[in-house]
N, C-alpha and C positions, 0 to 999 in steps of 0.2 A: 504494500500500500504506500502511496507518495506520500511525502511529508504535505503535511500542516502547515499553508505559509504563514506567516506573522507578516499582516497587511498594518507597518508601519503609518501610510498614507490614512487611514480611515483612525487608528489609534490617535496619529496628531492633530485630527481632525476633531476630534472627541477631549481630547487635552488643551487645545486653542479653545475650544469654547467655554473653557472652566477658566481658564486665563481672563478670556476676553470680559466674564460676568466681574473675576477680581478684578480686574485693573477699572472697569467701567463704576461699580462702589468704590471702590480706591479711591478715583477720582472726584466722583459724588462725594464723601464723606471729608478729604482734603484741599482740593480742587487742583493737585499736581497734577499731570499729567506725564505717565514713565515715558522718560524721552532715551535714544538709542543712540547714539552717536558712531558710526562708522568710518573709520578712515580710508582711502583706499588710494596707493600709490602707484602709478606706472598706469599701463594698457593692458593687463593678464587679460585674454578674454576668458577663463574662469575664474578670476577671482571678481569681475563685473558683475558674470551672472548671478556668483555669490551672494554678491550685496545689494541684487537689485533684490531675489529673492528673498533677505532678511527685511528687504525697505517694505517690502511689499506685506509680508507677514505682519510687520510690527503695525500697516496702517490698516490692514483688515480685521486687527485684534484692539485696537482701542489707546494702541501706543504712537509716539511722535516717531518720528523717523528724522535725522540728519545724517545729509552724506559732506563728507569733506575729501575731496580729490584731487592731489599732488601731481606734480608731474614725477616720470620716472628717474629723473637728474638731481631728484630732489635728498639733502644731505641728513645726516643722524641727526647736526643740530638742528636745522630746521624743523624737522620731523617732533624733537624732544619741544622744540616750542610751542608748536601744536597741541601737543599729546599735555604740555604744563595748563594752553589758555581752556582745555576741554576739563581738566580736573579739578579749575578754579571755576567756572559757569556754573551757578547751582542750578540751571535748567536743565543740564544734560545730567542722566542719571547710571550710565550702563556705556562704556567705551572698547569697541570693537576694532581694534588693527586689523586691516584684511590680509594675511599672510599667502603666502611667499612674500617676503620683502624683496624689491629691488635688489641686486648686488651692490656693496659697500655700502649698504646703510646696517649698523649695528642691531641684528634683532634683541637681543640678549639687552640691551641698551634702553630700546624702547618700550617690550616686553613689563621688565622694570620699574621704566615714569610710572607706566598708570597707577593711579591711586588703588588699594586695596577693596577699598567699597564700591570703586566704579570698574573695578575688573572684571567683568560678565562672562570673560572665554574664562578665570580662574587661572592664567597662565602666571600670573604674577607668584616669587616665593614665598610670598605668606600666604597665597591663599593653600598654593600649593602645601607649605607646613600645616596650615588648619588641616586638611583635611587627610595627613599622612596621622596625624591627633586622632583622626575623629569626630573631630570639630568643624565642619568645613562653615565660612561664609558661603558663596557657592559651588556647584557643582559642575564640574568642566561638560561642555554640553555635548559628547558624543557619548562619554562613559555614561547621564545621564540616561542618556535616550535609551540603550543600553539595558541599563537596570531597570529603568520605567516598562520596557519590553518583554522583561523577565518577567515584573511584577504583577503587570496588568495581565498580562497571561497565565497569571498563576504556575510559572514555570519554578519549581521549590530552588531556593539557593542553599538554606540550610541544610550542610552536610552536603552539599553536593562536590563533585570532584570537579572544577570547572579549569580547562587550559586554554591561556590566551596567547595566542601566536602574532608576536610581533612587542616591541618593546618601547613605541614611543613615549615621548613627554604626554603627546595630545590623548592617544589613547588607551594603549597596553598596561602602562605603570599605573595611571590614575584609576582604570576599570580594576583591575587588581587588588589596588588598595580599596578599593568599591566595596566589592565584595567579599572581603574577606572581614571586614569591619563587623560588628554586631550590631541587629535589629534587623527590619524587612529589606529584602535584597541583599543581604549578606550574609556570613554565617559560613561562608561555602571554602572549602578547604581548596586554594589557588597554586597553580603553576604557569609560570610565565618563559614561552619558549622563543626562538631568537635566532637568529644566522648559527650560531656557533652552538647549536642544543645539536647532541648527537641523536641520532633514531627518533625524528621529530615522528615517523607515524605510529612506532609503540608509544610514544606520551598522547599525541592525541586521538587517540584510540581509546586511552581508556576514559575519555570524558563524558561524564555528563550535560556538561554545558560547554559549547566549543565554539569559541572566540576569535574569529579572523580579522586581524590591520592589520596584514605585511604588505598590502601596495604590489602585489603580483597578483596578475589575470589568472583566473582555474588553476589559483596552485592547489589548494585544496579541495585532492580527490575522493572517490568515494571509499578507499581502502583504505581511508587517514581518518573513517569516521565511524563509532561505535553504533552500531542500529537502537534507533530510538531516541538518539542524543539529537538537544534543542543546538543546534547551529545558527550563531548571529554573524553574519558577513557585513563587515564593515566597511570592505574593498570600495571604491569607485575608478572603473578604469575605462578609460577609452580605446576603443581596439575598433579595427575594420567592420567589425559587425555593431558597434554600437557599446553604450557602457555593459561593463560587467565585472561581476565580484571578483573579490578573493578565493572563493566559493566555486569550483565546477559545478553549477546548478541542475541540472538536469542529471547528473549520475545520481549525486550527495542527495539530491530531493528522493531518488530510490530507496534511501539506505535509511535517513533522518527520519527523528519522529517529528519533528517542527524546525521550520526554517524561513529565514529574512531574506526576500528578494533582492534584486539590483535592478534597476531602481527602483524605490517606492519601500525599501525597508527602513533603513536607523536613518538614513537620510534627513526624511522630513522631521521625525522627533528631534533630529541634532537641533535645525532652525527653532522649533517649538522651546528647548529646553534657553533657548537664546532668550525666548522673551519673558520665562517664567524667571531666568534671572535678572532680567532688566526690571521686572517690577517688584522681586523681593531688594535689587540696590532702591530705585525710589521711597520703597518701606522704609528701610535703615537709615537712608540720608534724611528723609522728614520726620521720622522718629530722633 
């Protein structure tokens, strides 16, 4: 029997509108308005579509939207000036660097400036330390999306054997530290595997919950996956045929007991989890 897919799309669709009723009393009750501030340097045409798609989310959900747009010549200092006149504005509530940065501009640098309460991606090191605590201000928004996927699906974490393949900042290390934390969507006994894991398909094999951000098209096959195991593909890759996961979709969907499309899975919750943090910083800053 094929896997079970986890219709990400229809889930954040369902999670926007719980958004959109808070931030609508939110505003009723204060009269702020959670505003979003995105930076976006150079021409990437995906990091464009990136942030039209986050413009567009934040103004169908009851939030402000600001785009701010450098050219790609544009320098570290410049950029930290920016990133200072957006952290002093108490109109802006939520500040988004659109990454990849330009070459020669210091990400590490600008990452940094942002203020802690208006860090909404969570890349900054204290929010990062909050949340290696257990304390997180917020929730970096793909490992949300993520756990929210798990949760709302009643996918158990607790005691679960879950292996996450792939070890970035953005999502490996922080999904990790996700779930391995105590309370709901955690709980689950974690491995984290990596270029250099030897017999990557006896570890993810024995998972229960099986975690892909390695950034390779159909690396993971259906021999790399235990039957029945919940499979989240975090991949987005572009190839001749069109995007596609990390995920060989079509064998692994044989094998899995539940599994995340490309596109239309963790994708759209990542945006979603963008704006539920952009209206808990307005919380914090008018509290």
């Amino acid at each position: 029997m094929a896997a079970t897919l986890l219709d990400g799309k229809a889930l954040a669709e369902k999670i926007r509108a719980e958004i959109a009723a808070e931030v609508s009393d939110f505003t009723r009750r204060t009269g702020v308005k959670p505003c979003l501030a995105a930076v976006l340097i150079g021409e990437d045409p995906a990091s464009q579509v990136y942030v039209r798609s986050k413009q567009r989310a934040c103004e169908q959900n009851g939030l402000t939207s600001r785009l701010d747009r450098l050219d790609a010549k544009t320098t570290t200092e410049e950029l930290l000036a920016l990133i200072g006149r957006l952290n002093s504005d108490p109109g802006v509530h939520g500040i988004l660097v659109q990454l990849p940065l330009p070459k020669g501009i210091d990400t590490t640098r600008i990452l940094d400036a942002v203020l802690p309460i208006k860090d909404v991606d969570a890349f900054h090191p204290e929010n990062v330390g909050r949340l290696v605590q257990g304390r997180p201000l917020f929730l970096p928004c793909t490992p949300h999306a993520i756990q929210q996927i798990l949760i709302r699906h009643q996918i158990p974490t607790a005691g679960a054997d879950v292996v996450v393949v792939g070890r970035s900042e953005i999502v490996g290390k922080p999904i990790a530290m996700m779930l391995m934390q105590k309370g709901p969507g955690g709980d689950a006994t974690v491995t984290v595997c990596h270029s250099r894991s030897h017999d990557l398909p006896s570890i993810t094999r024995r998972a229960d919950i099986l975690i892909v951000a390695i950034g390779r098209a159909n690396f993971v096959t259906a021999d790399m996956v235990k039957p029945g195991a919940a499979v989240i593909d975090v991949g987005i890759n572009r190839t001749e045929k069109g995007l596609v996961g990390d995920v060989d979709f079509e064998p692994v969907r044989q094998v899995a007991g539940c599994l995340t499309p490309v596109p239309g899975g963790v994708g759209p919750l990542t945006i979603t989890m963008l704006l539920q943090n952009t209206l808990l910083a307005a919380r914090l800053q008018t509290a």
